[in-house]
C-alpha positions in Angstrom: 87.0 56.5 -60.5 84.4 54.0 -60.3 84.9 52.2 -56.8 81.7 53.3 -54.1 83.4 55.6 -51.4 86.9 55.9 -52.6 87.5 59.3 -52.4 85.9 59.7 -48.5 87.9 59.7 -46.2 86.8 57.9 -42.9 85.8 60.7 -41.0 84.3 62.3 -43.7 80.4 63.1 -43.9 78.3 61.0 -46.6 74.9 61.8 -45.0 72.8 64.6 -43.5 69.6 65.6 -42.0 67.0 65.3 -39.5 67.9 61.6 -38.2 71.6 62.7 -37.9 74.8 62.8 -39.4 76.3 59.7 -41.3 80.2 59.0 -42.0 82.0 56.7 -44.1 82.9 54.5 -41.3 79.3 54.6 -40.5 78.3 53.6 -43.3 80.7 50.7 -43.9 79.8 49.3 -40.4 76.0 49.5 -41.2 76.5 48.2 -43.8 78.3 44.8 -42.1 75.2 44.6 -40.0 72.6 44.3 -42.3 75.0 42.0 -44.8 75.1 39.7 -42.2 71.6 39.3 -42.1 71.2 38.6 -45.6 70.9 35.0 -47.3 73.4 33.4 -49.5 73.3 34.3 -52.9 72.2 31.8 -55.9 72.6 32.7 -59.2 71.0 35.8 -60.5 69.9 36.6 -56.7 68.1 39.7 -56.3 67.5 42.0 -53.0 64.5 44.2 -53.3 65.2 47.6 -52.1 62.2 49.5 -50.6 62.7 52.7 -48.7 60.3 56.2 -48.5 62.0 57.6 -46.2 65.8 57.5 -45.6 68.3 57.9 -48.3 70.9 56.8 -46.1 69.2 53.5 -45.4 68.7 52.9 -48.6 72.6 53.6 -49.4 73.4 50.8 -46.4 71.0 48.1 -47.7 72.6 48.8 -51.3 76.1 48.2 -49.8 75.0 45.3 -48.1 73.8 43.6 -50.8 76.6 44.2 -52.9 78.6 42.6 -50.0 76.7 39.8 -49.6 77.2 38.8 -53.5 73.7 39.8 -54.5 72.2 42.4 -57.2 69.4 44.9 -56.2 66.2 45.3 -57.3 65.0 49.1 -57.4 60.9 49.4 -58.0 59.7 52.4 -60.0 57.4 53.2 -57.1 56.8 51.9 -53.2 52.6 51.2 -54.4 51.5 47.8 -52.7 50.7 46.6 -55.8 54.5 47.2 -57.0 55.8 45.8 -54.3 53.7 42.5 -54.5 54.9 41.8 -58.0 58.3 42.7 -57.7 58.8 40.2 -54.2 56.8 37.5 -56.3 59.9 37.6 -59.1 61.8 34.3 -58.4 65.1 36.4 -58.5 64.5 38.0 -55.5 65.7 36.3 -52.4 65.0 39.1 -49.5 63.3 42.5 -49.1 65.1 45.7 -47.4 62.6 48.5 -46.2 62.1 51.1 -44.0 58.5 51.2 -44.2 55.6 50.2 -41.9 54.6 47.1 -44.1 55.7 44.8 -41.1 57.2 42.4 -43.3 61.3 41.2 -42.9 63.8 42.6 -43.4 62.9 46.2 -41.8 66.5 48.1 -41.6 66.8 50.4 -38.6 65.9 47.3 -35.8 69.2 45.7 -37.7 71.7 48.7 -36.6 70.0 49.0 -33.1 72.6 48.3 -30.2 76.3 47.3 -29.9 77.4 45.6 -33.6 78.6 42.0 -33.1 80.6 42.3 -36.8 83.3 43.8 -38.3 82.6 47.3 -40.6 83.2 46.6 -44.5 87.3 47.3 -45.3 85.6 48.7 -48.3 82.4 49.2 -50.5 82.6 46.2 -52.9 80.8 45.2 -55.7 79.4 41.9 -56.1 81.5 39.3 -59.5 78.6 39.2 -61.4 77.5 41.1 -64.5 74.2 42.2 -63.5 74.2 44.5 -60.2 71.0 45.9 -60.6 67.5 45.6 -62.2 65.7 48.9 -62.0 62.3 49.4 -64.2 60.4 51.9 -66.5 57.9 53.4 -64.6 55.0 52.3 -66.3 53.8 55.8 -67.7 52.5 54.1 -70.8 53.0 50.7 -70.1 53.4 47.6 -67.9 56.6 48.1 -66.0 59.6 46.4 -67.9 62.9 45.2 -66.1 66.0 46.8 -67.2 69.2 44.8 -65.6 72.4 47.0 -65.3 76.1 46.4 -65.3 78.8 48.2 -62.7 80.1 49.1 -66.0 76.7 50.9 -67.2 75.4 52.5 -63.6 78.7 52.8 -61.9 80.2 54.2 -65.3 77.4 56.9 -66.2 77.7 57.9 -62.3 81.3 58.7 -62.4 80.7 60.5 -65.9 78.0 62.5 -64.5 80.3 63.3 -61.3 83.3 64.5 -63.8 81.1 66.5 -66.3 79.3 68.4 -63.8 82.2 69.3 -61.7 80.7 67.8 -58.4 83.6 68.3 -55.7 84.0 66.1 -52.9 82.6 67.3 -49.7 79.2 69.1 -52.1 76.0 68.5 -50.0 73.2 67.4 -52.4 69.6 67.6 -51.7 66.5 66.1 -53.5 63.3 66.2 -54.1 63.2 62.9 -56.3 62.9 59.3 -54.7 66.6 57.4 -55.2 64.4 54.4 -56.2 64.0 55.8 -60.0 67.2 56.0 -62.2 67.4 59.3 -61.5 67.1 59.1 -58.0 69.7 56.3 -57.3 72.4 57.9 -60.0 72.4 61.8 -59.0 71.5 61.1 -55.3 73.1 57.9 -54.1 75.7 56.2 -56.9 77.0 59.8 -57.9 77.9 61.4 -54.3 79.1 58.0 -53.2 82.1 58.1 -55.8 82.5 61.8 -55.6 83.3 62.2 -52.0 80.2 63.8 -51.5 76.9 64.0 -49.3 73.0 63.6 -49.5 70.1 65.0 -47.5 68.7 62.0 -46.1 64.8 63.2 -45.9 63.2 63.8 -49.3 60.9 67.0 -48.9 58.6 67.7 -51.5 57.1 70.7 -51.1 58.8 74.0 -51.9 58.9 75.4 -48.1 60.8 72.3 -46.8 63.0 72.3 -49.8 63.9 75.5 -49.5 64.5 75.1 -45.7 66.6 72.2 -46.2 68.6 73.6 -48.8 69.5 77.0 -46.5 70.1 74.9 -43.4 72.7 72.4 -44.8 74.3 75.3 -47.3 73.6 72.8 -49.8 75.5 72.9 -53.1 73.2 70.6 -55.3 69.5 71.0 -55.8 68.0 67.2 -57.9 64.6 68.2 -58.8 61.7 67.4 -61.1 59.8 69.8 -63.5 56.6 69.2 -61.3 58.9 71.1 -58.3 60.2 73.9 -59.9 57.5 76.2 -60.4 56.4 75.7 -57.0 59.6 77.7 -56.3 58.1 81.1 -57.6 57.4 81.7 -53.3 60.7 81.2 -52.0 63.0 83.7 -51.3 65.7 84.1 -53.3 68.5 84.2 -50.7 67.5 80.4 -49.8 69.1 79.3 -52.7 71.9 81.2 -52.5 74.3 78.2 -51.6 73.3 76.1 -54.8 75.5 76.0 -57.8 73.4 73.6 -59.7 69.6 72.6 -60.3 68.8 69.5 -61.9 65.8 68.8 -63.3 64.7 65.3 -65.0 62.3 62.8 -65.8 59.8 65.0 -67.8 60.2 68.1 -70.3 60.8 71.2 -68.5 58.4 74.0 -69.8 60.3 77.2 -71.1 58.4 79.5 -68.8 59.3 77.9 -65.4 63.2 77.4 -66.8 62.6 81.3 -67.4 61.3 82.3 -64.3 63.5 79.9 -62.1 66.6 81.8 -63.7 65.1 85.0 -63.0 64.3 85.0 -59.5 67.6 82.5 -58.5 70.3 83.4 -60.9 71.0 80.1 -61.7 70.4 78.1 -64.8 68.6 74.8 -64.0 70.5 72.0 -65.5 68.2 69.6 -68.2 69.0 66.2 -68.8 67.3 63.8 -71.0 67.6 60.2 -70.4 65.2 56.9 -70.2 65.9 53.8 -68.2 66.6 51.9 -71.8 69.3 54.1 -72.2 71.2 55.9 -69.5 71.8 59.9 -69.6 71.4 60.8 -73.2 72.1 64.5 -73.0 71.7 67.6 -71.0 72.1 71.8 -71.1 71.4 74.6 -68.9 68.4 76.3 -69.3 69.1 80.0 -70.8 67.3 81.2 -74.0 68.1 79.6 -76.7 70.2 76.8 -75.4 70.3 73.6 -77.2 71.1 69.5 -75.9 74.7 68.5 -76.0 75.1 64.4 -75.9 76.9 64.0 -72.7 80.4 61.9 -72.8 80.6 59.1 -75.0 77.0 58.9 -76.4 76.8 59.0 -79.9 73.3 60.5 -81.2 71.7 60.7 -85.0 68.1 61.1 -86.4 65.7 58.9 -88.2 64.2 59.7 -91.7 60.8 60.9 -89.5 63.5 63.4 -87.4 63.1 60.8 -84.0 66.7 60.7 -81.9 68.3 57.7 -82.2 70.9 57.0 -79.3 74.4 54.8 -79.2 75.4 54.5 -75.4 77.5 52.8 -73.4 74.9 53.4 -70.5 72.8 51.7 -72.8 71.1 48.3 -71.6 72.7 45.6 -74.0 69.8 44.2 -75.2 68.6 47.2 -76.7 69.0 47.4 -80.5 71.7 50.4 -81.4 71.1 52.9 -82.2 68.1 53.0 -79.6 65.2 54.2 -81.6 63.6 56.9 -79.1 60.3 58.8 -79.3 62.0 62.1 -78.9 61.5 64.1 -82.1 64.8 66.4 -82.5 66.3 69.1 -85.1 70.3 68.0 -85.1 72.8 70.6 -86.0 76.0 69.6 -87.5 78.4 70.3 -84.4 76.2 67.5 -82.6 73.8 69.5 -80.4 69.9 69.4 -80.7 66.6 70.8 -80.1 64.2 69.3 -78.3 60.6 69.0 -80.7 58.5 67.1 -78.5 57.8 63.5 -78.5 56.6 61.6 -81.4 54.0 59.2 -79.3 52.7 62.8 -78.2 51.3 64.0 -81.6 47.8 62.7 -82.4 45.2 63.5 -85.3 42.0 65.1 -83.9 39.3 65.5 -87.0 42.4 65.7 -89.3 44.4 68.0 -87.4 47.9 67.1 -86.0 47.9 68.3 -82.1 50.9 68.2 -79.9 49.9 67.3 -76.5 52.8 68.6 -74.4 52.2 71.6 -76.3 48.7 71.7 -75.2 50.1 71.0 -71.8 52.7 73.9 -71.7 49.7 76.4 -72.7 47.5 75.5 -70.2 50.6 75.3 -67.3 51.6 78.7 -68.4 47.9 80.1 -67.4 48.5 82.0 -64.0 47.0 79.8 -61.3 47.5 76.8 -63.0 49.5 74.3 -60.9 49.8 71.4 -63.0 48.6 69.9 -66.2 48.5 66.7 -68.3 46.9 66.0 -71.4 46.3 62.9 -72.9 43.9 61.2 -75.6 41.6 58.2 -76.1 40.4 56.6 -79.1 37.4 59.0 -80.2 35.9 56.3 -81.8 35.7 55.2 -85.5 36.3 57.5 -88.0 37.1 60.0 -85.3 40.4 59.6 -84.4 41.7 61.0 -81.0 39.9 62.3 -78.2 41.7 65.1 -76.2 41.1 64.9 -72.3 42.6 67.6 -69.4 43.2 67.3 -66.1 44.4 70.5 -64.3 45.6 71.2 -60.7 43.7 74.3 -60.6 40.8 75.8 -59.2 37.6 75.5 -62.1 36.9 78.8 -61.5 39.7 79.3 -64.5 38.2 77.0 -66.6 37.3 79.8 -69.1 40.8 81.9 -69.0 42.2 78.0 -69.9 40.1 77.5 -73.0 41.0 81.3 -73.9 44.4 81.3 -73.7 44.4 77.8 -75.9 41.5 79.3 -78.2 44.8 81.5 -78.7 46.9 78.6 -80.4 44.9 75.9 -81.5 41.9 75.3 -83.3 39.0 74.9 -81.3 38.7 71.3 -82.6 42.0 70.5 -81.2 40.9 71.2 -77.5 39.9 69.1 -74.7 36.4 67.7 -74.6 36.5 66.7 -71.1 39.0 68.6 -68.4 38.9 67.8 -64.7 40.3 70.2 -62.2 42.0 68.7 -59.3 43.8 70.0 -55.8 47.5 67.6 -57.9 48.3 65.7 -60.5 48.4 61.8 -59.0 52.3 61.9 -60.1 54.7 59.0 -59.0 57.9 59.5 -56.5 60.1 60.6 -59.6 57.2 63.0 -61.1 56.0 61.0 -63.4 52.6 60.6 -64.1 51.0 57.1 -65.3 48.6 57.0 -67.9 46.5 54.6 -65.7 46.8 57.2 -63.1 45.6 60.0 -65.6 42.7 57.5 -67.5 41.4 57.1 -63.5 40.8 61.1 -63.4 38.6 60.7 -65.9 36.7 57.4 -64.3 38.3 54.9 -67.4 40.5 52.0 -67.0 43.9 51.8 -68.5 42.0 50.4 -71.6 40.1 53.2 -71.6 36.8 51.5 -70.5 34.2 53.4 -67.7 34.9 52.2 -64.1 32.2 50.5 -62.5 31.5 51.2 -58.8 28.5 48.8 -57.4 27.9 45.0 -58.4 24.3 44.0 -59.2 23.4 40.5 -58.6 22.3 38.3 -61.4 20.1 36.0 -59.4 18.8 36.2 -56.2 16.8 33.3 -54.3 14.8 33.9 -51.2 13.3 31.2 -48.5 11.9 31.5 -45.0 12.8 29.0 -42.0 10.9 30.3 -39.1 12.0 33.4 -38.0 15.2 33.3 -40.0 14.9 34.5 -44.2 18.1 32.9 -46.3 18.8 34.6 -49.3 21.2 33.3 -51.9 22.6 35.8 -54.6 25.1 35.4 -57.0 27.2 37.7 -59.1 29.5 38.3 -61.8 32.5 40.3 -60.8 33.1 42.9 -63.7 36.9 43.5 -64.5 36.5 47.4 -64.8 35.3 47.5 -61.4 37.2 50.5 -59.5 38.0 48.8 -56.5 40.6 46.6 -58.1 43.0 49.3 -59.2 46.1 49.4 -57.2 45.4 46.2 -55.9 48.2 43.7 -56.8 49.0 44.5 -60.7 49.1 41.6 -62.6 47.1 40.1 -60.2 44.5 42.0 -59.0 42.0 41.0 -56.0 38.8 42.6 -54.8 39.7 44.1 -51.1 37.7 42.6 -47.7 36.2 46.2 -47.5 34.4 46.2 -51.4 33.5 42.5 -50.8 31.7 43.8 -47.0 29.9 46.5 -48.7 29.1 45.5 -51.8 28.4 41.6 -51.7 26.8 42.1 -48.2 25.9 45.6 -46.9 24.2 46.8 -50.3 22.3 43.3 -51.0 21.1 43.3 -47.4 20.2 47.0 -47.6 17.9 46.2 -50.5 16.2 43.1 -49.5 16.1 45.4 -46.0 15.6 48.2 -45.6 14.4 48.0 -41.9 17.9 46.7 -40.6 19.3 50.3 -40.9 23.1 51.5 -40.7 26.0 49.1 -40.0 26.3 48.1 -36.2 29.4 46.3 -36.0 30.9 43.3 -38.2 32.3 40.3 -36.1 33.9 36.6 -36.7 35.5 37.6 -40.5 37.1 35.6 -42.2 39.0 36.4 -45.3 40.2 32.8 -46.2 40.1 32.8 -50.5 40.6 35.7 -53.3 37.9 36.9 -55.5 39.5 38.4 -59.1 38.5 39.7 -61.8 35.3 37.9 -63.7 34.9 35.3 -60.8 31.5 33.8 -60.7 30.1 34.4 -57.0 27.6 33.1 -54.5 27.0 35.2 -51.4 24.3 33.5 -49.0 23.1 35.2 -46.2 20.8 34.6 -43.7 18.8 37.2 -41.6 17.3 37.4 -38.5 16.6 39.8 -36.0 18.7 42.9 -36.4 21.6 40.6 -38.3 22.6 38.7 -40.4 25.8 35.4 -41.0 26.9 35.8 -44.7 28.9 33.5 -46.9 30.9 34.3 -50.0 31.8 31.5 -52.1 33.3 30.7 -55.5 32.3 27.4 -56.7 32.8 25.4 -53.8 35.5 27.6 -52.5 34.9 29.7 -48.8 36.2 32.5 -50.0 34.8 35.0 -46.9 32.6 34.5 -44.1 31.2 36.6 -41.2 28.4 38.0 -39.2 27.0 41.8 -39.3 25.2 43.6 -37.0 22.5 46.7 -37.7 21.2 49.3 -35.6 17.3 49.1 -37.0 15.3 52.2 -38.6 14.5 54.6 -36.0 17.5 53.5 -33.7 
């Protein structure tokens, strides 16, 4: 069964939790509402689906857009930056949010009052081939669009719903954003055609979950290795409702699959999968428990041992077998064990060192929260550089280099680890590598972050009372301030261009002005990127200054700034 809200009955409950209780016929007449508010579609039209903060309203603005005739776009994260780039596609025709961004089309205004349309008769989907375009989250990488059939989403939904026994009426609660793959198929697509229901909040940390979970009598935990260990406080009669835990997106260490079975008596459910390729395979976490492909994927190594995948869930484009980076040991009834990834194996002074497995010896270190380890290019002739970052308190700093002293050579360790409160990780528990390289002050090419701009020239005349200075400056690409700033085109924000084209310059040429007052009559009118060629002007007098910032001939920001004076 493949058709969206099929097995519900009208009456029956699709979604739960602190903003109410949602039906079928609820949901088919929100759904109406926001349709109509939608443009026509064109060919290849795509709505872009934003939403942190209701499931349910996310589930509406999907049926919507199917109704309307359009595909959705779902972005790998909710980041500004994301956003920007995904709204600036020419595919997409409208945005649906629920956030703050005060942009159109904000959902809940949309289902306010008396509706003046008729509910859905059903939950169609649109005669196209491409429904939706969701994207790899960038861990390693640019994002990449991955377009998906009704046959490939819808299909690997209903598979999932039939392998894992979900029963209509199961109440499902996550802790993963339906935004990601994940997300949208175990959360949204999958309790849709099961004549199930979701939690409509996502709660993150372990107290809310667990309250969440015992409230509703949920029967479904979807949750990310990142989660799990946090579980270790909750009492075990919390859980007692749940008849399956599944956990994705990253590899679940062995000691928190351990532990997690011990204290719950349950089994948390692995699946592997990408984006590229759908669900590849999954098993429940007891000792010694291999991968079995789930229905209708076909899987087979490579001469170097990585997985190779044939999937109907497969995007088409992709060349099959799918050549992954998982590195497995295949039996000969089809199952497999898990070796680690292949891209996660680097030479350090010529030694081969498995970072996960770095990472599991350091996460299995009581107190440790969190871990990720990645490299950098050491430098020639001295292949891979090992750097940490731990969400731990640095007091355990030597217990973590003992307990890895334990299983590695001492040349295969980290030379630089950080300790941090968390791990920057995105809304499915991923964590970026820019993210990571950005705990260590690098770039995502691995170059130092710069933090002030020093001017390359500076001119100074006298008019009366008044002083003019005129200062110009080269904007350096690795400076900090333009991460998460608009990917792909990134722009230096009114608050770095305030302080460190004006505030700083004037500070130094001086002193006696004193702490910021006030700024007054700004104006951001042009955009100053990456390796722009700049000309600030500014002209003091009195405790004060105007300032200019231009590019070429271009009035890029302009403004007045008033001090308080030493000794004020």
């Amino acid at each position: 069964m493949t058709e969206l809200l099929a097995l519900h009955a009208p009456d029956d409950l699709v979604a739960f939790g602190a903003k109410g209780s949602r039906t079928r016929r609820d949901l088919l007449a929100d759904a109406a509402r926001v349709a109509a508010a939608l443009p026509e579609p064109t060919d290849g039209s795509h709505v872009l689906l934003v939403f942190q903060h209701d499931r349910y309203l996310l589930a509406v603005a999907l049926l919507a857009a199917f109704a309307r005739g359009h595909a959705v776009t779902l972005p790998p994260n909710t980041r500004r930056d994301t956003i920007f780039e995904l709204s600036e596609r020419p595919e997409t025709v409208a945005i649906l949010h629920d956030t703050e961004a005060g942009i159109a089309i904000k959902i809940e205004p949309l289902l306010e009052g008396a509706a003046d349309v008729a509910p859905l008769e059903a939950a169609g989907i649109p005669s196209r081939e491409i429904i939706a375009t969701l994207f790899t989250s960038g861990t390693t990488r640019a994002m990449t669009a991955w377009p998906k059939t009704a046959g490939q989403l819808l299909g690997e939904a209903a598979m999932l719903g039939e392998t894992f026994a979900i029963e209509r009426g199961a109440k499902i609660v996550a802790t993963v954003s339906p935004g990601h793959i994940y997300g949208l198929l175990y959360t949204v697509l999958l309790p849709l055609l099961r004549g199930a229901a979701f939690l409509r909040e996502t709660p993150l940390h372990a107290e809310a979950i667990a309250a969440r979970v015992e409230a509703h009598a949920a029967d479904v935990l979807v949750t990310v290795p990142a989660h799990l260990r946090s579980f270790e406080a909750v009492a075990p009669e919390s859980f007692r409702s749940l008849s399956r835990v599944f956990a994705s997106t990253a590899p679940l260490p062995e000691a928190h699959a351990e532990a997690f079975l011990a204290r719950f008596g349950l089994p948390v459910t692995e699946v592997l999968g990408s984006t590229e390729t759908g669900g590849i395979a999954h098993r429940e976490r007891r000792p010694g428990t291999r991968f079995a492909p789930l229905r209708g994927v076909a899987v087979s190594v490579d001469h170097e041992g990585r997985l190779l995948v044939d999937s109907p869930y497969a995007d088409a484009r992709v060349e099959r077998p799918f050549r992954t980076a998982d590195l497995v040991a295949l039996d000969d009834d089809g199952a497999f064990t898990h070796l680690g990834r292949a891209d996660g194996v680097v030479k350090v002074g010529g030694k081969r060192v498995s970072l996960p497995a770095l990472e599991d010896a350091i996460r299995a270190v009581p107190g440790v929260r969190d871990a990720a380890v990645l490299s950098v290019d050491g430098g020639a002739g001295r292949g891979a550089q090992i750097l940490a970052a731990v969400a731990a308190d640095e007091s355990l700093a030597q217990a973590i280099r003992a307990a890895l002293l334990d299983r590695f050579d001492p040349s295969c360790l980290p030379r630089r680890t950080v300790f941090v409160e968390a791990l920057p990780r995105e809304e499915n528990g991923k964590l970026t590598r820019g993210a990571a390289l950005r705990l260590f002050g690098l770039t995502p090419d691995e170059r130092p972050i710069v933090w002030t701009v020093a001017p390359c020239f500076t001119e100074s005349t006298r008019e009366g009372a008044k002083l003019r200075h005129r200062l110009r400056f080269g904007i350096p690409e690795t400076l900090g301030y333009f991460d998460g700033h608009f990917v792909g085109y990134p722009i230096l924000p009114g608050a770095a261009q305030l302080t460190e084209l004006v505030v700083e310059p004037l500070r130094s040429l001086h002193p006696e002005l004193g702490a910021v007052k006030a700024f007054s009559k700004l104006k951001f009118l042009g955009r100053i990127t990456p390796g722009d060629e700049i000309e600030v002007r500014l002209e003091v007098a009195a405790a004060g200054a105007t300032f200019e910032i231009r590019k070429g001939e271009e009035l890029c920001t302009a403004g007045a700034v008033a001090f308080h004076g030493v000794g004020r």
